[in-house]
C-alpha atoms as a printed R data frame, in Angstrom:
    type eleno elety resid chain resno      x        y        z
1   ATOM     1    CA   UNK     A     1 45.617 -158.942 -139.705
2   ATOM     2    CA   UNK     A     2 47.274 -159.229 -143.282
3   ATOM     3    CA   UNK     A     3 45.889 -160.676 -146.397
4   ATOM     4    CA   UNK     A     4 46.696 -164.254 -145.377
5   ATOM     5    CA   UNK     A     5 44.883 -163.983 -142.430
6   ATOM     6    CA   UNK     A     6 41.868 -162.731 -144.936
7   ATOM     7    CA   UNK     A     7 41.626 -165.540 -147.103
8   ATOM     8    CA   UNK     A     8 42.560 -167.840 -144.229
9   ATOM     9    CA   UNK     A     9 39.471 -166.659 -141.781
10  ATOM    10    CA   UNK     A    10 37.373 -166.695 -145.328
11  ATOM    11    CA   UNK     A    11 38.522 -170.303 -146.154
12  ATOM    12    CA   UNK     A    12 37.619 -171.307 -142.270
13  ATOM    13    CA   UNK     A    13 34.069 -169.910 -142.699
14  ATOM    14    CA   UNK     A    14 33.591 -172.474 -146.288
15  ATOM    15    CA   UNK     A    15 34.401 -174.933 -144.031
16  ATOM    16    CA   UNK     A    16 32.753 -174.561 -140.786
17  ATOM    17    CA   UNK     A    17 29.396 -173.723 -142.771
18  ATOM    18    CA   UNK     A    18 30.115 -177.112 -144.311
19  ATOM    19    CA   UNK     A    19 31.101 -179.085 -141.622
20  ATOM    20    CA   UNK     A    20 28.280 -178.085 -139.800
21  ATOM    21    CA   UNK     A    21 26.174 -179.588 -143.008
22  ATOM    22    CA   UNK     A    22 27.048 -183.229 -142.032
23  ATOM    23    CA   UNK     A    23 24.948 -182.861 -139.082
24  ATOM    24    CA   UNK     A    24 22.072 -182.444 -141.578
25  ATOM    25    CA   UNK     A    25 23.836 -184.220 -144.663
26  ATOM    26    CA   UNK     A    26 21.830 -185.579 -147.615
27  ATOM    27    CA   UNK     A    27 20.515 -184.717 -150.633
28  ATOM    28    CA   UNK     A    28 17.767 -182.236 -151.134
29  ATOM    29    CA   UNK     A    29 15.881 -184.113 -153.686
30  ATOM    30    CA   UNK     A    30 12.389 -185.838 -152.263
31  ATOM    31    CA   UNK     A    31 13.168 -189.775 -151.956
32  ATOM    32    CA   UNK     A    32  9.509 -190.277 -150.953
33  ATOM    33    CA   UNK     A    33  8.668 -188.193 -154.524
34  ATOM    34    CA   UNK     A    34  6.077 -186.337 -152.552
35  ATOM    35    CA   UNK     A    35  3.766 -182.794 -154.543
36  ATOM    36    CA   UNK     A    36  3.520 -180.079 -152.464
37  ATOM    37    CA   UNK     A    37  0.280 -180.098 -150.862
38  ATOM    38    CA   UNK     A    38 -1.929 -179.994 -147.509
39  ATOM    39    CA   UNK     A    39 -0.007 -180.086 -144.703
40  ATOM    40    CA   UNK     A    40 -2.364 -182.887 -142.185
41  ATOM    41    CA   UNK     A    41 -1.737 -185.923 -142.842
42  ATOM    42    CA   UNK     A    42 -3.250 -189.269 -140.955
43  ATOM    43    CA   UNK     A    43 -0.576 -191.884 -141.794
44  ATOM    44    CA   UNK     A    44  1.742 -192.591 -139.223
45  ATOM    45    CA   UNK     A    45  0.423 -189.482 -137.234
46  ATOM    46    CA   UNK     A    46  2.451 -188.801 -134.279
47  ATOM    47    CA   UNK     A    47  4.483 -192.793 -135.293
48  ATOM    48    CA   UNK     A    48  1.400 -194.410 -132.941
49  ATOM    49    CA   UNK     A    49 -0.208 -196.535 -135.673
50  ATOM    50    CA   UNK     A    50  2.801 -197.188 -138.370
51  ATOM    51    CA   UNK     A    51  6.369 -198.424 -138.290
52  ATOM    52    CA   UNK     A    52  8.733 -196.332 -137.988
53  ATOM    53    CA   UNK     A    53 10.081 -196.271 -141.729
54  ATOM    54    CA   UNK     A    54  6.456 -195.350 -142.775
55  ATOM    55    CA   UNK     A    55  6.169 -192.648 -140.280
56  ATOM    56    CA   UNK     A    56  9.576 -191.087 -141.038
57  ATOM    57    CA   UNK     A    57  8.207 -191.057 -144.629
58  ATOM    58    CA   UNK     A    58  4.902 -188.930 -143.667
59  ATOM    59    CA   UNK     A    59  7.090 -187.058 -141.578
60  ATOM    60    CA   UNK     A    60  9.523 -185.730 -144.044
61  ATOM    61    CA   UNK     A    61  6.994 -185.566 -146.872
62  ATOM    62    CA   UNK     A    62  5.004 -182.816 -143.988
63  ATOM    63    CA   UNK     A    63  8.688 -181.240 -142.925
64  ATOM    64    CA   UNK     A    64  9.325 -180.635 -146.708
65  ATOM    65    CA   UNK     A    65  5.780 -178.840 -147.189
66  ATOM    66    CA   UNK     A    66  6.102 -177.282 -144.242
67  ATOM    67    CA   UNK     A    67  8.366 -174.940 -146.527
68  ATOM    68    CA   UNK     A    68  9.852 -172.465 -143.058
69  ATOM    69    CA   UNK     A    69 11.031 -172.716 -139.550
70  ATOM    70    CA   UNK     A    70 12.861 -170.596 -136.570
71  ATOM    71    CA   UNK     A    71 16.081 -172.608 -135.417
72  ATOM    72    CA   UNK     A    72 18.212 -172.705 -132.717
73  ATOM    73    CA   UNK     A    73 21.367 -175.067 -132.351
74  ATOM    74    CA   UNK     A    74 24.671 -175.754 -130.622
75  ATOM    75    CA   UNK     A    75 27.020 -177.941 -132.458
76  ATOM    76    CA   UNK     A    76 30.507 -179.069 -131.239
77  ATOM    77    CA   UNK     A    77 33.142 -180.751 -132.924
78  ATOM    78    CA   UNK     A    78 36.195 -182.153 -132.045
79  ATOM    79    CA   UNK     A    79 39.141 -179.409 -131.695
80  ATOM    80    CA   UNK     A    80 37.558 -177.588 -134.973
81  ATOM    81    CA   UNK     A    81 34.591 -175.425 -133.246
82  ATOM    82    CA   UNK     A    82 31.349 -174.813 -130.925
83  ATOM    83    CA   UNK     A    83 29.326 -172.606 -132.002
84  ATOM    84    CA   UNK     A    84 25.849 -171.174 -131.214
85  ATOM    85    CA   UNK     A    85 23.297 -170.485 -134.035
86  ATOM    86    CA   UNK     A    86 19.937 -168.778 -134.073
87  ATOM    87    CA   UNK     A    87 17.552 -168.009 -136.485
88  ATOM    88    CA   UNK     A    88 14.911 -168.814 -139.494
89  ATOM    89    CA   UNK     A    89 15.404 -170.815 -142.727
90  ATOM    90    CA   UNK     A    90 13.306 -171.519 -145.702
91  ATOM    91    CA   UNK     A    91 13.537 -174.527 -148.174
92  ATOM    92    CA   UNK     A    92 10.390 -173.815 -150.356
93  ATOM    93    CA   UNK     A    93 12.932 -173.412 -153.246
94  ATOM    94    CA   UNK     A    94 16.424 -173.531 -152.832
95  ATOM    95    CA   UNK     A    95 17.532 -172.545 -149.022
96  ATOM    96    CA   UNK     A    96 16.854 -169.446 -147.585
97  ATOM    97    CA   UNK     A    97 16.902 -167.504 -144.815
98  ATOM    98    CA   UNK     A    98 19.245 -165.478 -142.030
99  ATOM    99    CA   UNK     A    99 21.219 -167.040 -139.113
100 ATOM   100    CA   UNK     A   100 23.215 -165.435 -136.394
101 ATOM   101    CA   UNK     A   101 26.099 -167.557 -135.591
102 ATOM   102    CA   UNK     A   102 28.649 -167.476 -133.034
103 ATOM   103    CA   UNK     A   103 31.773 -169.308 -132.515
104 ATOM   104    CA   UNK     A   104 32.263 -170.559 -128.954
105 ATOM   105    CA   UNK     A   105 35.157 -172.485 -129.099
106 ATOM   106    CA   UNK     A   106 37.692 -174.669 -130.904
107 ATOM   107    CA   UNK     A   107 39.998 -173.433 -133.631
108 ATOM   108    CA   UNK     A   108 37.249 -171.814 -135.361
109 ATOM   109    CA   UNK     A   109 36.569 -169.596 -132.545
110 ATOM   110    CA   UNK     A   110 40.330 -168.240 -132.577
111 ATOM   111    CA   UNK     A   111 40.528 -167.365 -135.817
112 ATOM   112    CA   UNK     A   112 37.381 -165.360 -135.479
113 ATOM   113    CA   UNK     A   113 38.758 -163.615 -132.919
114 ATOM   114    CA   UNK     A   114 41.888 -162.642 -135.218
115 ATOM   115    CA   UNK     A   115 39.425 -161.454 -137.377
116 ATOM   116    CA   UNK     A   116 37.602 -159.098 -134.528
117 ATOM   117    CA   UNK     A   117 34.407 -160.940 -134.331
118 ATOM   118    CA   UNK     A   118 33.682 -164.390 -132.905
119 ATOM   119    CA   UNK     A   119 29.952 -163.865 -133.791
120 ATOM   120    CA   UNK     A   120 29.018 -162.960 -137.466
121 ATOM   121    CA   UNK     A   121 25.305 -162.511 -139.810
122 ATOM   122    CA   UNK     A   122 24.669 -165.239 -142.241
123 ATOM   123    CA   UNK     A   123 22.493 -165.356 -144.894
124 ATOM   124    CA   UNK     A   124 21.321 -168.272 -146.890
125 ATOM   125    CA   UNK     A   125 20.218 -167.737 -150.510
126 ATOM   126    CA   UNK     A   126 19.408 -170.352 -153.400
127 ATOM   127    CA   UNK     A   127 22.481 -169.818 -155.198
128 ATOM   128    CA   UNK     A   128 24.816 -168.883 -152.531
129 ATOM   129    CA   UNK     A   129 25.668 -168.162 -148.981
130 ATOM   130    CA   UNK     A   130 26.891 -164.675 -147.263
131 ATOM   131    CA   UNK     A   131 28.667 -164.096 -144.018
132 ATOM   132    CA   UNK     A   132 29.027 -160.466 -142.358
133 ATOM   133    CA   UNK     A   133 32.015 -160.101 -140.984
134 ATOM   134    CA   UNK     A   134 33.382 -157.363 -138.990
135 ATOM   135    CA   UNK     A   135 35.466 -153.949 -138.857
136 ATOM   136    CA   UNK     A   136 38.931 -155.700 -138.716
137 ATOM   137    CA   UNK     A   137 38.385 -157.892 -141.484
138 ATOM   138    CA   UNK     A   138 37.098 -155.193 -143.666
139 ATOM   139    CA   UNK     A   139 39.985 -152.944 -142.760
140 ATOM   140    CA   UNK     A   140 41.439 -155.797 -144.591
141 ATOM   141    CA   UNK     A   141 39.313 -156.805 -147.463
142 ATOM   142    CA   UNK     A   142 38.871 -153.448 -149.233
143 ATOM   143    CA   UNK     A   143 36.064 -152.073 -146.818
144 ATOM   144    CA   UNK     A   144 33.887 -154.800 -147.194
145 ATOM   145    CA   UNK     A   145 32.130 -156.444 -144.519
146 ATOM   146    CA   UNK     A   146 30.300 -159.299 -146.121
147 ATOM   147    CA   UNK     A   147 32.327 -162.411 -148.281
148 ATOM   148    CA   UNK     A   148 29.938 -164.208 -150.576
149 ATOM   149    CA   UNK     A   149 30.239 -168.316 -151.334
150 ATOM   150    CA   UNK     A   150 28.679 -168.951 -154.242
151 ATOM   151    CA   UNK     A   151 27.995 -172.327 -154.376
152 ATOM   152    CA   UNK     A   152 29.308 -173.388 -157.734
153 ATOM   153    CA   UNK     A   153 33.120 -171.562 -157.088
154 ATOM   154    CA   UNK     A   154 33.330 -173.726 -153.746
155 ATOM   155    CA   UNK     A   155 32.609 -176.856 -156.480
156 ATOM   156    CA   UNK     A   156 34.740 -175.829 -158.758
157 ATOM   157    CA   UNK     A   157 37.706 -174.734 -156.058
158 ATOM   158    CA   UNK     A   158 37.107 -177.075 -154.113
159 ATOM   159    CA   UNK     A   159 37.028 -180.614 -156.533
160 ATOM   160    CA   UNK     A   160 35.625 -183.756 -154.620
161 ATOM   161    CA   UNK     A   161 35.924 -181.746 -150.964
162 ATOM   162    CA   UNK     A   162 34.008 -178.276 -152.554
163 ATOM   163    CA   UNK     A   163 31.073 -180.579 -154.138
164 ATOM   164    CA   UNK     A   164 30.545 -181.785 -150.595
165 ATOM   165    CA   UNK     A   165 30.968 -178.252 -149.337
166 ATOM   166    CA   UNK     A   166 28.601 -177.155 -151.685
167 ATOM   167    CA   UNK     A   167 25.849 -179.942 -150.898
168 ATOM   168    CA   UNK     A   168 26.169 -179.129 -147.366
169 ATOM   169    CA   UNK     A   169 25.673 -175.542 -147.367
170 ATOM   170    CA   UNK     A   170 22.911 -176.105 -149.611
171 ATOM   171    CA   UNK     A   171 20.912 -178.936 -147.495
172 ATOM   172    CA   UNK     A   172 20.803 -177.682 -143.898
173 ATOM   173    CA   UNK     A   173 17.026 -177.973 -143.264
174 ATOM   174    CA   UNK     A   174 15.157 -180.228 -141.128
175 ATOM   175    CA   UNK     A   175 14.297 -183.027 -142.950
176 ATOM   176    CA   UNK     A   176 17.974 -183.900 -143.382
177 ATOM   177    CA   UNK     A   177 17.879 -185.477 -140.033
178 ATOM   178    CA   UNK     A   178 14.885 -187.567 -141.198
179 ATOM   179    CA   UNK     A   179 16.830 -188.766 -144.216
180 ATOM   180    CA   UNK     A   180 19.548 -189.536 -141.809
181 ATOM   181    CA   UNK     A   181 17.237 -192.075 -140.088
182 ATOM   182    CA   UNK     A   182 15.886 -193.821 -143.131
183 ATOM   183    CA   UNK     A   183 19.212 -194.739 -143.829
184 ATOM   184    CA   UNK     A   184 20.447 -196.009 -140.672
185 ATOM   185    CA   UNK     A   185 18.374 -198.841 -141.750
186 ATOM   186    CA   UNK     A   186 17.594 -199.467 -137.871
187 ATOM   187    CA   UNK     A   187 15.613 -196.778 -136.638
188 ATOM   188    CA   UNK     A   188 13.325 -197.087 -134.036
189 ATOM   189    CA   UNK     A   189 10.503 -195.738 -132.177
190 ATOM   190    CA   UNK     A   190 11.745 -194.971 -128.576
191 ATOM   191    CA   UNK     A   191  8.724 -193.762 -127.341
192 ATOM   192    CA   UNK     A   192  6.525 -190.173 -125.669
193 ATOM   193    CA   UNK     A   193  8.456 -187.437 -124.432
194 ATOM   194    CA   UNK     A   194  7.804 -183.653 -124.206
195 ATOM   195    CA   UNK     A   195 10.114 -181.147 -125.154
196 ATOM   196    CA   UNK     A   196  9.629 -177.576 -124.126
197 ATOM   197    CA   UNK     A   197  5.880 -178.381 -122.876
198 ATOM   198    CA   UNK     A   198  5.284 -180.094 -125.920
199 ATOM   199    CA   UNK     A   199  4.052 -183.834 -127.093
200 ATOM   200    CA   UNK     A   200  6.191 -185.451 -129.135
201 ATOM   201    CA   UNK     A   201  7.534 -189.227 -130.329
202 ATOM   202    CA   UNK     A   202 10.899 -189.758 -129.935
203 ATOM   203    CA   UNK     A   203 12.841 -191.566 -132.761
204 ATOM   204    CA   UNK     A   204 16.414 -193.130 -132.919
205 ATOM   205    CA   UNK     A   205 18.649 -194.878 -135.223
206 ATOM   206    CA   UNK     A   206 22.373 -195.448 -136.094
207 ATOM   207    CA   UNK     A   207 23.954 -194.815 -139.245
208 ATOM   208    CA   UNK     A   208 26.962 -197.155 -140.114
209 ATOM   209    CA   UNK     A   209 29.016 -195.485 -143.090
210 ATOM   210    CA   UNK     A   210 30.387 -199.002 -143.875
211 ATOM   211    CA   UNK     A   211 26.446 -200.599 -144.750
212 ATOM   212    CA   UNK     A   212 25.122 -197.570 -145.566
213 ATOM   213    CA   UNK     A   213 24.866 -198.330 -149.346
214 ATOM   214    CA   UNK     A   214 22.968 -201.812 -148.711
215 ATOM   215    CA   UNK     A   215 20.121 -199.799 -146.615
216 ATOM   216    CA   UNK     A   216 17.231 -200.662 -147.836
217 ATOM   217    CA   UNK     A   217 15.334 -196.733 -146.913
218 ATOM   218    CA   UNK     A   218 13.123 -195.490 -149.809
219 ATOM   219    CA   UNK     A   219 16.490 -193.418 -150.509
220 ATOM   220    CA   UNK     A   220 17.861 -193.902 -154.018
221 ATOM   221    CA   UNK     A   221 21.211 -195.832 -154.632
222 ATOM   222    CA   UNK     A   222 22.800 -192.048 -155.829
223 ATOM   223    CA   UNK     A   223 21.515 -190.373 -152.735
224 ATOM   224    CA   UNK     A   224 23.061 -193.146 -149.847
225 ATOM   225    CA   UNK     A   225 26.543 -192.931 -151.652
226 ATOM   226    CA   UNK     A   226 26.091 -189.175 -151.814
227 ATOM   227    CA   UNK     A   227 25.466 -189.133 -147.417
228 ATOM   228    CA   UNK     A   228 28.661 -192.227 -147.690
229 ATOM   229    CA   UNK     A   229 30.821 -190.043 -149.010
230 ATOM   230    CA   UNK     A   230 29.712 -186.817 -146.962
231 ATOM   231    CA   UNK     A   231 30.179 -188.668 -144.190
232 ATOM   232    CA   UNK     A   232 33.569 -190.322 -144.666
233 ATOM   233    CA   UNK     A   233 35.307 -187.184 -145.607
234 ATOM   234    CA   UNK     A   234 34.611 -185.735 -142.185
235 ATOM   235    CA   UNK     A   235 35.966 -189.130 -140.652
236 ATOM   236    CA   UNK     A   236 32.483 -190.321 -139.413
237 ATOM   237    CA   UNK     A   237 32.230 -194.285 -139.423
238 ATOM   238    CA   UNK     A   238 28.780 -193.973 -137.665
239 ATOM   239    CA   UNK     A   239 26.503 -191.300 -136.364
240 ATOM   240    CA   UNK     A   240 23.694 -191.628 -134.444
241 ATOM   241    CA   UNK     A   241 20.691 -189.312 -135.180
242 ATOM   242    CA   UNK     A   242 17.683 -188.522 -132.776
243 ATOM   243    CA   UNK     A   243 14.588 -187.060 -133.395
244 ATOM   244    CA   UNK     A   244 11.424 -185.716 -131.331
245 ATOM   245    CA   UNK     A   245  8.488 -185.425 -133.830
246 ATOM   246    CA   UNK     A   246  5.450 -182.945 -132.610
247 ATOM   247    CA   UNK     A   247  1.709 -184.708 -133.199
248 ATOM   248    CA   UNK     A   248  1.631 -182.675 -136.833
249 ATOM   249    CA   UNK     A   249  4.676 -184.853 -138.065
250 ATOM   250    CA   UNK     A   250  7.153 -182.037 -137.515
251 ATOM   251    CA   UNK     A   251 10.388 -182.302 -136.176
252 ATOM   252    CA   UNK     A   252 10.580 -179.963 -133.221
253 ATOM   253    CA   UNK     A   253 14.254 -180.909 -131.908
254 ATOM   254    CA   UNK     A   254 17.158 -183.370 -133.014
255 ATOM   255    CA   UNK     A   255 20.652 -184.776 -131.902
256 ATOM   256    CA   UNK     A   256 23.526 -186.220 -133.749
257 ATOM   257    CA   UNK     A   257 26.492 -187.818 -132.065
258 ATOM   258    CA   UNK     A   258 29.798 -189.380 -133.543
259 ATOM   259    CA   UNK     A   259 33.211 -189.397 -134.148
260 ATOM   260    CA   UNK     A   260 35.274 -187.590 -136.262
261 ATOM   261    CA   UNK     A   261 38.799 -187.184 -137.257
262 ATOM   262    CA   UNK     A   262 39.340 -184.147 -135.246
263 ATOM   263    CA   UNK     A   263 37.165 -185.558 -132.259
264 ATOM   264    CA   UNK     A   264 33.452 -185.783 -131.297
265 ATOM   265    CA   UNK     A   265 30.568 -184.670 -132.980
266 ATOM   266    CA   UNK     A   266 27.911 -183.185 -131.267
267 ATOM   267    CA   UNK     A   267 24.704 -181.789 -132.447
268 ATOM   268    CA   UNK     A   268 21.248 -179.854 -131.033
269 ATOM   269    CA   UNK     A   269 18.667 -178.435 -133.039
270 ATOM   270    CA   UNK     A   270 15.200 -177.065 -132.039
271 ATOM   271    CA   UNK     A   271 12.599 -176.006 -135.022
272 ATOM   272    CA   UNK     A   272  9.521 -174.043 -134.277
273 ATOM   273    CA   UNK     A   273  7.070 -172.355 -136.191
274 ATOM   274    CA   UNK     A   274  6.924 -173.978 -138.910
275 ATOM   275    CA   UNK     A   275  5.931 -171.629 -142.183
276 ATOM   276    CA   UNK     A   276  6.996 -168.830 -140.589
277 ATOM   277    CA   UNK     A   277  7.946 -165.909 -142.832
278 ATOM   278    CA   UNK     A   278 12.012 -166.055 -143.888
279 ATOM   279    CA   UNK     A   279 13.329 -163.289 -146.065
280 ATOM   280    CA   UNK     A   280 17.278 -163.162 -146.887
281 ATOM   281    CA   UNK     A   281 18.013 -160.138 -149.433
282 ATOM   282    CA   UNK     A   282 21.501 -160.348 -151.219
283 ATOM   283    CA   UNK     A   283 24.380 -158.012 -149.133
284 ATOM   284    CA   UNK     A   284 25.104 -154.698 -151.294
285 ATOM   285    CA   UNK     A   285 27.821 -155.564 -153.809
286 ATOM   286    CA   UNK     A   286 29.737 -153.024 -152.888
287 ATOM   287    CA   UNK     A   287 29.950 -153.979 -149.141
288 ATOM   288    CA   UNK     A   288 30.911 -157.988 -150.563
289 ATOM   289    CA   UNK     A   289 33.997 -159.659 -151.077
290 ATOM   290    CA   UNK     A   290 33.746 -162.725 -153.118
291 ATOM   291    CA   UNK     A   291 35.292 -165.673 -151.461
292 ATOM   292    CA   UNK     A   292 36.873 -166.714 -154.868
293 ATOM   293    CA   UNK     A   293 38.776 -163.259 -155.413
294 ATOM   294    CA   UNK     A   294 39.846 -163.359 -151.737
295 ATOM   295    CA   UNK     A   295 41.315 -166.685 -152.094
296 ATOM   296    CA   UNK     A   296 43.219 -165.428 -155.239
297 ATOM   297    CA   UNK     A   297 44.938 -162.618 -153.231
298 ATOM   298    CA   UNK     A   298 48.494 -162.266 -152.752
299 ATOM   299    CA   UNK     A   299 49.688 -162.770 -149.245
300 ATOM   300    CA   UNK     A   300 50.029 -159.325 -147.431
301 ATOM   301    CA   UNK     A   301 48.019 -157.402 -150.076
C-alpha cells in the first residue's frame, strides 16, 4: 500500500462516515425549542392520545433529553458499502461517544481490505471524529494508527460537499430520524408492535426532496433546505423513514429506505439504554494522522 492508497482509504472513511449521516440527516438545533428538563412526559405518550405531528414533537423533545444511548445498525448502500456498527453515543453537547464499525461489503469494504482491516474503532468527539485504523495503514502513515477529521478541515476541503460532510458526521443521533418524519409532511401512526419483547408505536412517513421545503413540520425554513440539500447530493428524491417509539417516547429502532445514485439505501438502527454512560477520550497525538496532512501527501511518500 503506497501513499495514494493512504489518502485514498482516508478520503473513503470522510465519506462513508458521511454518507452514512443521511440516514440520520438534519440539523442538530431543537425545532421544537425545547430546555433540558424531566424526562416523563404525558403528551402524546406512547402517540395513543395525539396526532402524530404532536407526538413526534414530545418524542424528540424526550430523545434530545435523553442525552445517551447503546446502538446497533446495518446500513447498505448501493455499490458504495454495508457495514455493521455497534456501540454508544452521546449528544448532551456536541456528539460523543465510541463505535465499532465494520465494512461488509461494497467498494468501501475493498478498500478496507487494501488497507488490512475491514473493521476499524471510531470515536465521536464535539469537534471532530477519529478512526483507528490498522498495522498496514500505519506502516504507511508514519506509525500511526488513528486519522483524525476535524470537522471544520472537511468544511473547508471539502466546499458545498465537506459542509454536508461535516453536518453529517456531526448529527448522527436518534432524533434525526424523528426530524426526518416531521418533514415528510405525511407521517402517520401505523399502529402497536413489539420489538425485541418490547411495546412500542410504530410510525411512518415519506420524505419527497422535491416538496420538502413547503412542509409545513415545526422545522424552520433554514433547517428543511439544509435536509434538501443533504439529501439531493446523495441522489435521494425520497426516503422513507420508520420508527418504533417505546411507551417513554424513545425511539428504540428505525428504518430508512431509498434510492440513491449509486443504488439503494438501506437503513436499521436499534437504541437502548437510554442515558447510559458514553466516554470518547481524544487518540494520543502521536499515534494520529490528521486527515488534512494525509490528503496533502505526495503520491508514493
Amino acid at each position: 500500500m503506497n501513499g495514494t492508497t493512504v489518502r485514498r482509504v482516508a478520503l473513503a472513511i470522510a465519506a462513508a462516515a458521511a454518507l452514512t449521516g443521511v440516514t440520520a440527516c438534519g440539523s442538530s438545533d431543537d425545532s421544537g425549542g425545547s430546555n433540558k428538563g424531566s424526562k416523563g412526559s404525558d403528551e402524546g405518550k406512547g402517540g395513543l392520545s395525539a396526532s402524530p405531528i404532536s407526538a413526534l414533537r414530545t418524542i424528540q423533545n424526550t430523545t434530545d433529553k435523553a442525552d445517551s444511548a447503546k446502538v446497533e445498525s446495518e446500513t447498505t448502500m448501493g455499490s458504495v458499502m454495508s457495514m455493521e456498527a455497534k456501540g454508544a453515543l452521546g449528544w448532551a453537547d456536541g456528539l460523543t461517544g465510541n463505535m465499532t464499525i465494520t465494512y461488509t461489503g461494497g467498494q468501501m469494504a475493498e478498500t478496507m481490505r487494501q488497507a488490512g482491516s475491514t473493521s476499524m474503532e471510531a470515536r465521536y468527539l464535539p469537534e471532530a471524529y477519529y478512526a483507528k485504523m490498522g498495522e498496514q495503514f500505519a506502516a504507511q502513515a508514519g506509525g500511526k494508527h488513528w486519522v483524525k477529521y476535524a470537522y471544520d478541515d472537511l468544511e473547508k476541503i471539502g466546499g458545498g460537499s465537506g459542509a454536508y460532510m461535516k453536518d453529517a458526521m456531526q448529527n448522527s443521533t436518534p432524533q434525526q430520524s424523528v426530524k426526518m418524519l416531521l418533514a415528510s409532511g405525511d407521517v402517520k401512526r401505523v399502529g402497536e408492535e413489539k420489538v425485541r419483547g418490547v411495546n412500542t408505536t410504530h410510525y411512518s412517513g415519506t420524505v419527497d426532496v422535491a416538496e420538502l421545503a413547503e412542509k409545513s413540520s415545526g422545522l424552520s425554513e433554514s433547517q428543511l433546505a439544509d435536509m434538501k440539500s443533504q439529501l439531493e447530493q446523495a441522489g435521494i428524491t425520497t426516503e422513507t423513514v420508520d420508527i418504533w417509539v417505546n411507551d417513554e417516547n424513545l425511539p428504540v429502532k428505525k428504518t430508512e429506505r431509498g434510492q440513491m445514485k449509486t443504488g439503494t439505501l438501506s437503513a436499521t438502527a436499534y437504541y437502548s439504554d437510554y442515558g447510559t454512560e458514553v466516554s470518547a477520550e481524544e487518540p494520543p497525538a502521536d499515534d494520529t494522522a490528521d486527515f488534512k496532512d494525509l490528503m496533502n501527501r505526495q503520491p508514493g511518500v
